[in-house]
Backbone atoms as SQL, in Angstrom:
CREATE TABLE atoms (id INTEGER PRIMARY KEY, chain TEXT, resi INTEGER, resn TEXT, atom TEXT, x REAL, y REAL, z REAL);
INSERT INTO atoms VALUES
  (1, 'A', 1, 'UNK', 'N', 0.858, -1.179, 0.000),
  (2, 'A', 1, 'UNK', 'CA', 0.000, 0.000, 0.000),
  (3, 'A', 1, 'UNK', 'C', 0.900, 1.236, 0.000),
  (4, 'A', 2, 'UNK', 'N', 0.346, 2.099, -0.840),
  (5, 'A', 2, 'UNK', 'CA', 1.162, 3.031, -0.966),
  (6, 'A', 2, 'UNK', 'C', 0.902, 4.315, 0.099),
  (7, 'A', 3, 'UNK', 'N', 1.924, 5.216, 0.223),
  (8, 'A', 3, 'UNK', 'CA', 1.887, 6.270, 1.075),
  (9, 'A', 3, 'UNK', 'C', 0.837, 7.075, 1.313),
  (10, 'A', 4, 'UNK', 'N', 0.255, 7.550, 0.266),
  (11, 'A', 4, 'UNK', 'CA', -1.192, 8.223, -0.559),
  (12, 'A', 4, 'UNK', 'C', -2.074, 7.076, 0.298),
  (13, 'A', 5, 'UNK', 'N', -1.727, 5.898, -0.092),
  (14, 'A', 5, 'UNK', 'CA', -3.444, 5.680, 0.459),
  (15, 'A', 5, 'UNK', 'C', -3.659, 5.100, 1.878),
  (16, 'A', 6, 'UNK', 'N', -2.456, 5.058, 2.773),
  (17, 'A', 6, 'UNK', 'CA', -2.255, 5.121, 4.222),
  (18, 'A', 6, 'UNK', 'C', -2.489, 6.705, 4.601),
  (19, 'A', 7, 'UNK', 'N', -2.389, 7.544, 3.822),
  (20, 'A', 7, 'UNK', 'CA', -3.231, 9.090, 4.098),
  (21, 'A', 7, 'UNK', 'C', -4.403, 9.002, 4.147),
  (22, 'A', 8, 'UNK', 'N', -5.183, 8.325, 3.109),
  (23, 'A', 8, 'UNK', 'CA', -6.234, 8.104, 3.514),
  (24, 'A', 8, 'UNK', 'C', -6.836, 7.174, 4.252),
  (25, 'A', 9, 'UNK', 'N', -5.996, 6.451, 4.676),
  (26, 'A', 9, 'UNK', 'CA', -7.056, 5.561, 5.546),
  (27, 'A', 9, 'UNK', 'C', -6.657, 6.186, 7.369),
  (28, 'A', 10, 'UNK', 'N', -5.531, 7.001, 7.667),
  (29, 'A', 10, 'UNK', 'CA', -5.621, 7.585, 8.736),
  (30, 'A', 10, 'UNK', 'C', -6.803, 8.779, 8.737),
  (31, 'A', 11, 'UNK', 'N', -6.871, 9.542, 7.708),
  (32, 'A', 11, 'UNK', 'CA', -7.931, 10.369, 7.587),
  (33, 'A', 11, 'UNK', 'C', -9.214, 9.479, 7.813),
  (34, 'A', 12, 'UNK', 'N', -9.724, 9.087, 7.897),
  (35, 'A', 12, 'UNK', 'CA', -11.010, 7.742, 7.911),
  (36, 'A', 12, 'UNK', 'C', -10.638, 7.644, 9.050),
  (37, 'A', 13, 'UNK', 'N', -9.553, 7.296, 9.834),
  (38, 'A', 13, 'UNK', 'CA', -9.885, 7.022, 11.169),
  (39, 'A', 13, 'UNK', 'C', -10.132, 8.200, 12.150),
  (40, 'A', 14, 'UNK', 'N', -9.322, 9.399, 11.668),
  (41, 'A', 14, 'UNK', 'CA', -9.566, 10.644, 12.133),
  (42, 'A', 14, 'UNK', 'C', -11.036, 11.185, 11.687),
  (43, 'A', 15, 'UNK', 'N', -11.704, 11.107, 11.216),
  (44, 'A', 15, 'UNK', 'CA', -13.368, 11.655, 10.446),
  (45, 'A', 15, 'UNK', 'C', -13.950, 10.260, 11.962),
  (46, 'A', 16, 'UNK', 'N', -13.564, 9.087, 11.647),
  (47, 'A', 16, 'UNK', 'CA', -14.262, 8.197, 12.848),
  (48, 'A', 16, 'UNK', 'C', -14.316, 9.431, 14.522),
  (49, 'A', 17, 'UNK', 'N', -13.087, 9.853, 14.898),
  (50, 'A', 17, 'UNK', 'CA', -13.269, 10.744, 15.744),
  (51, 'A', 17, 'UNK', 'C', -13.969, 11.965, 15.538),
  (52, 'A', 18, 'UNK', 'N', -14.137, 12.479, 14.639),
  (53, 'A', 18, 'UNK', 'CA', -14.729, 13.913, 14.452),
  (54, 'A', 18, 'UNK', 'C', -16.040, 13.350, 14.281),
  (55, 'A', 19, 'UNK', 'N', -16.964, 12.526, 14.113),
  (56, 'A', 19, 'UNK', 'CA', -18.031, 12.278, 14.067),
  (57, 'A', 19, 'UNK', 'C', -18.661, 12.034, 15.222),
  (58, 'A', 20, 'UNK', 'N', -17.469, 10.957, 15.871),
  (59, 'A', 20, 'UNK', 'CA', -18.079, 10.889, 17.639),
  (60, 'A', 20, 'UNK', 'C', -18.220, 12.571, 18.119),
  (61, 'A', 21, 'UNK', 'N', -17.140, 13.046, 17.920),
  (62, 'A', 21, 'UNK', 'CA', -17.302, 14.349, 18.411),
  (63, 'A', 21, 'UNK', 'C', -18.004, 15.028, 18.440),
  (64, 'A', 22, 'UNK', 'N', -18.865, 15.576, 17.330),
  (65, 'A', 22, 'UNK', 'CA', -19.700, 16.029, 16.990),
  (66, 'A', 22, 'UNK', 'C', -21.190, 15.512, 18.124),
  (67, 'A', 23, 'UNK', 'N', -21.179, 14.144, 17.913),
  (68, 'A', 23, 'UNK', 'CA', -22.125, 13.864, 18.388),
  (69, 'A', 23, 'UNK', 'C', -22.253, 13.495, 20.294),
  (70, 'A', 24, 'UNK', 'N', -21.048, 13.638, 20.558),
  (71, 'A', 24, 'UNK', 'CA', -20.765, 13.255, 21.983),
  (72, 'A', 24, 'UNK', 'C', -20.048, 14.742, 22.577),
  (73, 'A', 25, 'UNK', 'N', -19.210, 15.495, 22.145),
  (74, 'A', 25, 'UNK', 'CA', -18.417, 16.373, 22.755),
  (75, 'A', 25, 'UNK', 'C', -19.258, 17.352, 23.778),
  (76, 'A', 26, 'UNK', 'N', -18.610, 17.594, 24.759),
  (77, 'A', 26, 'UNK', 'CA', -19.628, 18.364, 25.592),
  (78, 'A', 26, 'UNK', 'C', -18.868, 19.525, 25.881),
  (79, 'A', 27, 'UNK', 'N', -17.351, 19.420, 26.257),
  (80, 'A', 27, 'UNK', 'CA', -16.627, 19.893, 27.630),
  (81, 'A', 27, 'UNK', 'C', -15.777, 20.403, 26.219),
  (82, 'A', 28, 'UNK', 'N', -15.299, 21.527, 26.495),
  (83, 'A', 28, 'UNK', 'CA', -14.276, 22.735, 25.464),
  (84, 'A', 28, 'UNK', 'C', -13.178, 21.742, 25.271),
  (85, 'A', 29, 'UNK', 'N', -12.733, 21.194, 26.053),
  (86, 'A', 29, 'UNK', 'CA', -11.585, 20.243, 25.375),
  (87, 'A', 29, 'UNK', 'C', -11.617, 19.424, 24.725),
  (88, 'A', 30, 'UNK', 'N', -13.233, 18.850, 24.425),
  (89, 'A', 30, 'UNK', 'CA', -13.650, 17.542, 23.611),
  (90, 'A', 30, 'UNK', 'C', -13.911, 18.291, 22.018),
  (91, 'A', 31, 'UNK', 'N', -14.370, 19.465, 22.156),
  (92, 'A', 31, 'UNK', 'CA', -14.625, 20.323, 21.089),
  (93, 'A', 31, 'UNK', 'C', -13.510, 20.614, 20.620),
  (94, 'A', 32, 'UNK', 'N', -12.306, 21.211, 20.808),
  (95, 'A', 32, 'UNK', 'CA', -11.212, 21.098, 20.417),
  (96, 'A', 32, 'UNK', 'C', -10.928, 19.903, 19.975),
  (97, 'A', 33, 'UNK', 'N', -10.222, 19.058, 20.375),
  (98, 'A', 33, 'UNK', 'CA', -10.195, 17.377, 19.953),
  (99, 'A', 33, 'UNK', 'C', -10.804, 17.232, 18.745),
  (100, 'A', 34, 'UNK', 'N', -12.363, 17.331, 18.809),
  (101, 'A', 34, 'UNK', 'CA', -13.092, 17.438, 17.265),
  (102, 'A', 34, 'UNK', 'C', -12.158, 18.397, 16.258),
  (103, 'A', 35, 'UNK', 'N', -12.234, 19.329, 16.817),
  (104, 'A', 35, 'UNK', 'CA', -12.037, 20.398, 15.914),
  (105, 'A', 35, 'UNK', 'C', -10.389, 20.018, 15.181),
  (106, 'A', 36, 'UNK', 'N', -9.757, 19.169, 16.020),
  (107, 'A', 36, 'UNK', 'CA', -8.135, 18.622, 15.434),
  (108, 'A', 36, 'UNK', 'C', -8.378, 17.981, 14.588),
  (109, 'A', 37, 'UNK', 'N', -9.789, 16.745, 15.055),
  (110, 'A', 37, 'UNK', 'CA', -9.973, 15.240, 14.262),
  (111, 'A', 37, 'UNK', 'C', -10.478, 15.949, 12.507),
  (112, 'A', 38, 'UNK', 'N', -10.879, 16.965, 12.621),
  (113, 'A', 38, 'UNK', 'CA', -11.645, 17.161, 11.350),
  (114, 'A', 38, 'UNK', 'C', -10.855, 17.867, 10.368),
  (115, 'A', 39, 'UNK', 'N', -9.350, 18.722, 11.190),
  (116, 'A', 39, 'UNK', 'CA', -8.395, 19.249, 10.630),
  (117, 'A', 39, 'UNK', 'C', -7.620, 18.282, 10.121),
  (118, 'A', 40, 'UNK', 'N', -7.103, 18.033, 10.779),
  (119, 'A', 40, 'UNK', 'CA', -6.128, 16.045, 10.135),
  (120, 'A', 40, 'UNK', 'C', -6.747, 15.568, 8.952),
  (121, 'A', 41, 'UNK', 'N', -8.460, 15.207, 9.372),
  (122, 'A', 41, 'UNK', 'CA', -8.785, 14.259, 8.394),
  (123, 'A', 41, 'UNK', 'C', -8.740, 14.978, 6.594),
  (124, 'A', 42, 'UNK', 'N', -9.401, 15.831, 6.996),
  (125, 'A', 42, 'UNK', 'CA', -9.374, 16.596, 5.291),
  (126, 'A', 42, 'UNK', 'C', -8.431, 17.330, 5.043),
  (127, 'A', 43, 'UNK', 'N', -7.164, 17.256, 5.879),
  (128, 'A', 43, 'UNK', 'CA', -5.380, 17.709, 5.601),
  (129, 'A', 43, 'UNK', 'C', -5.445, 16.295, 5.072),
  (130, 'A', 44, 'UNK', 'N', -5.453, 15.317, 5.835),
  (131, 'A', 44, 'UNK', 'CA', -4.699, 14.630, 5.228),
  (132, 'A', 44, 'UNK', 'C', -5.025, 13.783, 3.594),
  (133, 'A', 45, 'UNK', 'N', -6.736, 14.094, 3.363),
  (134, 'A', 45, 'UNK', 'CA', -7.898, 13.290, 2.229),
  (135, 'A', 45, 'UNK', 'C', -7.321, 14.728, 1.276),
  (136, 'A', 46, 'UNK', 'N', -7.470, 15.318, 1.469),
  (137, 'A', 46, 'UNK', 'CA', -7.141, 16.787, 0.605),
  (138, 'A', 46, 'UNK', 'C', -5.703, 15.845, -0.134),
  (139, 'A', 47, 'UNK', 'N', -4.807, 15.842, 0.471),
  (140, 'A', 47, 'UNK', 'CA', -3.059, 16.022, 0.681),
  (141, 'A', 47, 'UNK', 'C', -3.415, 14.661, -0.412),
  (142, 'A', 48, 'UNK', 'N', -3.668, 13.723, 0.090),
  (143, 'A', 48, 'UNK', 'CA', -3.844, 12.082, -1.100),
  (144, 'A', 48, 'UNK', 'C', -4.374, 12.641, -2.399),
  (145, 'A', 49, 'UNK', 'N', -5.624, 13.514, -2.499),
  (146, 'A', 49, 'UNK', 'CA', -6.286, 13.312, -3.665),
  (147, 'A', 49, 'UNK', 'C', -5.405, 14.272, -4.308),
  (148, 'A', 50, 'UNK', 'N', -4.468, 14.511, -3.777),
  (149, 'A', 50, 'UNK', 'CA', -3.530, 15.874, -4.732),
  (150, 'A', 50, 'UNK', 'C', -2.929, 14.399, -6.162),
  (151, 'A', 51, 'UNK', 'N', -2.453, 13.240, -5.301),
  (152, 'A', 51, 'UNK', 'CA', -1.779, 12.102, -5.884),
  (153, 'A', 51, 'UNK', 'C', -2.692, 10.994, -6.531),
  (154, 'A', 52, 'UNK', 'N', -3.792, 10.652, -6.648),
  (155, 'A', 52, 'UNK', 'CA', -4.736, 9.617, -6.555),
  (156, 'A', 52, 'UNK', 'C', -6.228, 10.563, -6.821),
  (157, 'A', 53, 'UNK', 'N', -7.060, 9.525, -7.265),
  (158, 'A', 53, 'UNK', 'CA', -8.245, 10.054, -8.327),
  (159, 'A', 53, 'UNK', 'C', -8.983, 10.293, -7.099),
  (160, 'A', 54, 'UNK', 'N', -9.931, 11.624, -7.047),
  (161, 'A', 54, 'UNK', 'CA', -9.991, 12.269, -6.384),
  (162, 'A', 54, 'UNK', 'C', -11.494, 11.639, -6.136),
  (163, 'A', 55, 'UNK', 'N', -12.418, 11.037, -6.358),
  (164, 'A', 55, 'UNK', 'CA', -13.315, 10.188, -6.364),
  (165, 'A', 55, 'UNK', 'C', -13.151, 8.905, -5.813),
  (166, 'A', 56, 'UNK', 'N', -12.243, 8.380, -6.264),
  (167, 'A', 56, 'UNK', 'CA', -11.970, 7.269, -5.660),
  (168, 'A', 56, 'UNK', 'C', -11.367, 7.360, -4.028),
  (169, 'A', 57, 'UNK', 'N', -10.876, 8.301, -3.644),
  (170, 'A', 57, 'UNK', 'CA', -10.217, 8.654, -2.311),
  (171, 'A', 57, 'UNK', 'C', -11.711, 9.529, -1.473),
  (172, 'A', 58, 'UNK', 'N', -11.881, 9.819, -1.932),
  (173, 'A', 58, 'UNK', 'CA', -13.576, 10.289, -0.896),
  (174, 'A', 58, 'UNK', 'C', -13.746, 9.472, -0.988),
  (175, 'A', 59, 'UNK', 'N', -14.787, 8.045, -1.752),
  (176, 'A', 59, 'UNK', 'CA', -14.870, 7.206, -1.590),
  (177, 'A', 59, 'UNK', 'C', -14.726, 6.499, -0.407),
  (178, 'A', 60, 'UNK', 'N', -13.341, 5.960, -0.845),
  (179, 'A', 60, 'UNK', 'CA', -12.365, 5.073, 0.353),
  (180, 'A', 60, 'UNK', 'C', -12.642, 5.597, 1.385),
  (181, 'A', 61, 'UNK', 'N', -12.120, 7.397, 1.802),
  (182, 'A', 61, 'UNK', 'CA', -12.880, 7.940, 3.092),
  (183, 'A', 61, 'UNK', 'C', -14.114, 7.572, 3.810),
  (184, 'A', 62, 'UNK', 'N', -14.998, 8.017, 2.491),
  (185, 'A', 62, 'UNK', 'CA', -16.407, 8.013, 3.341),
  (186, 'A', 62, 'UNK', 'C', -16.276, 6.517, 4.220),
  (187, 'A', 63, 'UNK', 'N', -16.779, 5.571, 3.186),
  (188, 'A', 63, 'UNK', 'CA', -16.708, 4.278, 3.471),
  (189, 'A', 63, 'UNK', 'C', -15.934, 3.779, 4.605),
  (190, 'A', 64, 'UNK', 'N', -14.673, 3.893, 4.910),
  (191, 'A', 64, 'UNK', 'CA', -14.244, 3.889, 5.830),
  (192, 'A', 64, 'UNK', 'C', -14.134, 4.363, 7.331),
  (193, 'A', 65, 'UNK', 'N', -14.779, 5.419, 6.838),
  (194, 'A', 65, 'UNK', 'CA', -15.368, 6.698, 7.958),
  (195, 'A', 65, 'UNK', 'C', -16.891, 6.209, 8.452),
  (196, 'A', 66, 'UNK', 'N', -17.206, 5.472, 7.999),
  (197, 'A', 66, 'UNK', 'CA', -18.837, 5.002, 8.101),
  (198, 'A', 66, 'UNK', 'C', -18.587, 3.598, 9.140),
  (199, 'A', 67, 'UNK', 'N', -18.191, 2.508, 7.913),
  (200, 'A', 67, 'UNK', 'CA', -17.988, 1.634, 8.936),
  (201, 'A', 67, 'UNK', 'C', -17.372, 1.898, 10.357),
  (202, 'A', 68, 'UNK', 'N', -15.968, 2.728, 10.535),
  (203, 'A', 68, 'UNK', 'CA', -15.413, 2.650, 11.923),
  (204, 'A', 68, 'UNK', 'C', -16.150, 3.887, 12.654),
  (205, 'A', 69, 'UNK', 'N', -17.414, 4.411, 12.365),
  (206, 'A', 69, 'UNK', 'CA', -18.754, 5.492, 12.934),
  (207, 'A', 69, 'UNK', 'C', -19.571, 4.107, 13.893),
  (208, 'A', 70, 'UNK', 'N', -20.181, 3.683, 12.647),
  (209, 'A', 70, 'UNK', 'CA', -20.648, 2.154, 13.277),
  (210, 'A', 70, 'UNK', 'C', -20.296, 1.268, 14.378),
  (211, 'A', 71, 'UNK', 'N', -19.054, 0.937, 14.036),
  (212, 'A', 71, 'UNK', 'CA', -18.300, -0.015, 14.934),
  (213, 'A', 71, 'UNK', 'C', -18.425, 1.112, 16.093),
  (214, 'A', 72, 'UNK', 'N', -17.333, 1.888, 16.094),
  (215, 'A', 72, 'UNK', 'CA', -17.292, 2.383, 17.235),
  (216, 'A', 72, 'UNK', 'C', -18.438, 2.625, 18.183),
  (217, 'A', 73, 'UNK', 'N', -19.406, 3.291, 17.447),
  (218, 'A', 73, 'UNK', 'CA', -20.637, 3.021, 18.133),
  (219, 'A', 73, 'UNK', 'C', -21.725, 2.083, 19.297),
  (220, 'A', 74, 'UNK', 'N', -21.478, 1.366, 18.322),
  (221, 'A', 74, 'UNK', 'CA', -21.456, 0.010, 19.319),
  (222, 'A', 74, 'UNK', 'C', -20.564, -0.611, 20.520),
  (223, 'A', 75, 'UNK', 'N', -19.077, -0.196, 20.359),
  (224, 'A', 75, 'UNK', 'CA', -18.187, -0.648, 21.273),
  (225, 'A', 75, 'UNK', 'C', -18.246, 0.351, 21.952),
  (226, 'A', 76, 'UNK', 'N', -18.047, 1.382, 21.990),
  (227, 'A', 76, 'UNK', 'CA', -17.831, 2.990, 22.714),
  (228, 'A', 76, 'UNK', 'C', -19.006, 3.279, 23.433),
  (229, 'A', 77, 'UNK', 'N', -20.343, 3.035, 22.698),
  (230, 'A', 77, 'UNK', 'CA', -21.740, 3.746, 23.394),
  (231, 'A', 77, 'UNK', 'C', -22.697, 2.998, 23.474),
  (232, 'A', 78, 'UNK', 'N', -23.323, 1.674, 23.132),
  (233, 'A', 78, 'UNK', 'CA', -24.047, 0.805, 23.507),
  (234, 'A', 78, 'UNK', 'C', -24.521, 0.560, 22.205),
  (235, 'A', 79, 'UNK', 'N', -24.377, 1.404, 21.849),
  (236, 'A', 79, 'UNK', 'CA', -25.540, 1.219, 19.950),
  (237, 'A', 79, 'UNK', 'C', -25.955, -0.495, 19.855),
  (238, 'A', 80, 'UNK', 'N', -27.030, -0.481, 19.527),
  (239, 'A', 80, 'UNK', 'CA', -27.274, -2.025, 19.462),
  (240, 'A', 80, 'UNK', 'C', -26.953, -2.639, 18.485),
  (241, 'A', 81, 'UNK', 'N', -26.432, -4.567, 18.273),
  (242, 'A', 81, 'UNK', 'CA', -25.538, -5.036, 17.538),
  (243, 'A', 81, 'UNK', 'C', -26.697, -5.438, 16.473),
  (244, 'A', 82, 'UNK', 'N', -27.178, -4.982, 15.494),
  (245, 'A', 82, 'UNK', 'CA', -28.145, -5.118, 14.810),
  (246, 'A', 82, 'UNK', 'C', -27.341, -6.043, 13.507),
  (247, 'A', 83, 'UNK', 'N', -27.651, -7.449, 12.872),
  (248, 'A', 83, 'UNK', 'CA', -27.027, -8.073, 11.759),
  (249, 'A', 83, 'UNK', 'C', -27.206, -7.686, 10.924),
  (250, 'A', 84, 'UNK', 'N', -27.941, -6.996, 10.485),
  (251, 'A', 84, 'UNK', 'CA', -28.095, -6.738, 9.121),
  (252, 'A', 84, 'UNK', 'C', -27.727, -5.073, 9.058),
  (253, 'A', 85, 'UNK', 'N', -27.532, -4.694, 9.629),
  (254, 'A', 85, 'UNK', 'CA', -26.760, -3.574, 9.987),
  (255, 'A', 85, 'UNK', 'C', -25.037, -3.992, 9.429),
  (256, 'A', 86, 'UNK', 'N', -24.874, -4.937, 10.099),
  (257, 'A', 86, 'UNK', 'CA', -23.659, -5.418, 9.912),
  (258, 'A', 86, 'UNK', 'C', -23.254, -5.523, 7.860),
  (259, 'A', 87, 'UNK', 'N', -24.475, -6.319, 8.111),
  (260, 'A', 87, 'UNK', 'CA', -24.164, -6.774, 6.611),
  (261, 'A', 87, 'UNK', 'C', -23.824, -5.435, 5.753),
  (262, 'A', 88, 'UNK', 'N', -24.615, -4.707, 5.881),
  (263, 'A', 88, 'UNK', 'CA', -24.721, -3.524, 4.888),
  (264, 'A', 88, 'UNK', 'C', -23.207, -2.698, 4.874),
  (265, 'A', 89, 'UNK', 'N', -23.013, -2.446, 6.002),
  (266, 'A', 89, 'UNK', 'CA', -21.442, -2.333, 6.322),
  (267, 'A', 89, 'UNK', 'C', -21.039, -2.980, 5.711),
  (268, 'A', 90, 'UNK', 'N', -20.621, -4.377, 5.638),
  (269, 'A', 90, 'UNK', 'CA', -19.411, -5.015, 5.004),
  (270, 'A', 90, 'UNK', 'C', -19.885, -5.232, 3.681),
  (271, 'A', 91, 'UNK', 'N', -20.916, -4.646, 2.926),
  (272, 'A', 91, 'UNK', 'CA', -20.973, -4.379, 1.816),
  (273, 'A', 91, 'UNK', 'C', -20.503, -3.088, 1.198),
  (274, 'A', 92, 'UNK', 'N', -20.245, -2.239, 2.292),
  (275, 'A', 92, 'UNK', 'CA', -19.640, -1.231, 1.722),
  (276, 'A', 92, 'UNK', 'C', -18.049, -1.209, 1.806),
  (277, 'A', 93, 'UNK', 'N', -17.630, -1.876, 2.431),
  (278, 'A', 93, 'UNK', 'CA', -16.416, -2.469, 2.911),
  (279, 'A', 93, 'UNK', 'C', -16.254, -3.239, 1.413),
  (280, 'A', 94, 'UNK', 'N', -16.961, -3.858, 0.895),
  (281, 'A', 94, 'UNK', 'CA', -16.534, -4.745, -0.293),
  (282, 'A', 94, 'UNK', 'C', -16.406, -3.639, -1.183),
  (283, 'A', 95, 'UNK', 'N', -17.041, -2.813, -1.249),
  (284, 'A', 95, 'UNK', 'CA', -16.957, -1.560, -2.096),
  (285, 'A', 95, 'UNK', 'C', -16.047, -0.840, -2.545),
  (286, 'A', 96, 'UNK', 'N', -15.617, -0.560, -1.182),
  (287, 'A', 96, 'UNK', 'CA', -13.911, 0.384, -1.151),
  (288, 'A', 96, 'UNK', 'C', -13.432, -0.534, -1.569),
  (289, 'A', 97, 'UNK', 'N', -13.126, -1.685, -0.982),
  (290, 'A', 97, 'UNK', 'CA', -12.164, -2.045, -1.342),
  (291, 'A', 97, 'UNK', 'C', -11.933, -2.418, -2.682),
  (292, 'A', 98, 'UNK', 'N', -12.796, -3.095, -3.611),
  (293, 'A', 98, 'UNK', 'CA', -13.090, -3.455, -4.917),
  (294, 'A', 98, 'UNK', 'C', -12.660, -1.495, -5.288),
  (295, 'A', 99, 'UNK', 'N', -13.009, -0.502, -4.979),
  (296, 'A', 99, 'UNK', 'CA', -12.247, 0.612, -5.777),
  (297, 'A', 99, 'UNK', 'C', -10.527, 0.572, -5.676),
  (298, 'A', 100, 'UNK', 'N', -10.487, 0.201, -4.864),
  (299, 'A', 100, 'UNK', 'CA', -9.060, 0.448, -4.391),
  (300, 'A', 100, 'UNK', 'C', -8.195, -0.634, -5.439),
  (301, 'A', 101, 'UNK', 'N', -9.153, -1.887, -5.317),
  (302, 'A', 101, 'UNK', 'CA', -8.097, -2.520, -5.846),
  (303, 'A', 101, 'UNK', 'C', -8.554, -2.003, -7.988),
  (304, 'A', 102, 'UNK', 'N', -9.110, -1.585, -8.014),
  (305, 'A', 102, 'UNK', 'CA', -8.903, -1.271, -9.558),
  (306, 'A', 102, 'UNK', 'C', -8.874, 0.030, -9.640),
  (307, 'A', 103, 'UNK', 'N', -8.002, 0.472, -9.012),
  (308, 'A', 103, 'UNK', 'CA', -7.573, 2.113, -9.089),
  (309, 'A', 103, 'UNK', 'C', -5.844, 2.227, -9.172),
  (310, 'A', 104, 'UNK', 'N', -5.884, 2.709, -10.289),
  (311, 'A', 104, 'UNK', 'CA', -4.333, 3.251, -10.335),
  (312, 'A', 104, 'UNK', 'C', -3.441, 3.849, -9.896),
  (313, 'A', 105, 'UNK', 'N', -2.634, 3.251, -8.842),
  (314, 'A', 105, 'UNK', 'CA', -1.758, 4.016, -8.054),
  (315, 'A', 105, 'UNK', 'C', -0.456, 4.307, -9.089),
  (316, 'A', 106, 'UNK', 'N', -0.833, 5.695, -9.525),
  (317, 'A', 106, 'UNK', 'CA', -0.146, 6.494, -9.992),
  (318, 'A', 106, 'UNK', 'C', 0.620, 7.758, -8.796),
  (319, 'A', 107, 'UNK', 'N', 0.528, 7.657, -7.962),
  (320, 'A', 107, 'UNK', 'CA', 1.276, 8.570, -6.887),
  (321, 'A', 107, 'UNK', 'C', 2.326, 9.088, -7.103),
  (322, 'A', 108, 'UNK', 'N', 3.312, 8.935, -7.748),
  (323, 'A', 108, 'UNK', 'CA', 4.356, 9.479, -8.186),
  (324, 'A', 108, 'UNK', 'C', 4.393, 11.013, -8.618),
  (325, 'A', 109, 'UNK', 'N', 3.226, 11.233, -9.080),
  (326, 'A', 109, 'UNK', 'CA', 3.311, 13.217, -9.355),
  (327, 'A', 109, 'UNK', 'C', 1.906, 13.103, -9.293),
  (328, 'A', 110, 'UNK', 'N', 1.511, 14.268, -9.099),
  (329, 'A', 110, 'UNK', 'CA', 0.380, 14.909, -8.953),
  (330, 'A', 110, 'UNK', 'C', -1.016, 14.790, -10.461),
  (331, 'A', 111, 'UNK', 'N', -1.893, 14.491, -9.378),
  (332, 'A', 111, 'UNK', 'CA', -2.600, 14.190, -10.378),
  (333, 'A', 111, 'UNK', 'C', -3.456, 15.833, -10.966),
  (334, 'A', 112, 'UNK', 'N', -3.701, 15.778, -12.324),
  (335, 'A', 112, 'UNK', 'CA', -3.808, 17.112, -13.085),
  (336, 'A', 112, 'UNK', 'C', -5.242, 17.251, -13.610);
């Protein structure tokens, strides 16, 4: 995996925090925290799609940003373990990833 798309998948985990945030932050320091998680994430989704098709990397984001919204949810706050919930997730999980793998890692210069 290339450099570019370990940018994006830390961004996805950082959007996973800015979403809790959003929806949990109470106390000025949790708001801050958000306010880092959401700076990182689209520094760093911005910074990839400079290298990599710029569709295909939102993509990967969202998707990734969704499922670990989900998960966390459930492990972090009680959210209930619903299966078919599940499923739909790891259909989007098949998703990204099926982009990823027929996407051209051209990273080497900037895409134009």
């Amino acid at each position: 995996m290339s450099v570019q798309w370990i940018k994006v998948v830390i961004a996805s985990i950082f959007e996973v925090g800015w979403v809790i945030g959003l929806t949990h932050a109470s106390a000025w320091y949790e708001w801050l925290l958000t306010l880092v998680c959401i700076y990182v994430s689209f520094y760093l989704m911005i910074n990839a799609g400079k290298y990599l098709p710029v569709g295909t990397v939102y993509a990967i984001f969202v998707g990734l940003g969704a499922f670990g919204t989900v998960i966390s949810e459930m492990i972090l706050f009680g959210e209930p373990f619903v299966p078919l919930k599940i499923i739909f997730i790891a259909l989007i999980l098949i998703g990204v990833f099926g982009l990823k793998m027929v996407t051209d890692d051209n990273d080497n210069e900037e895409v134009k």
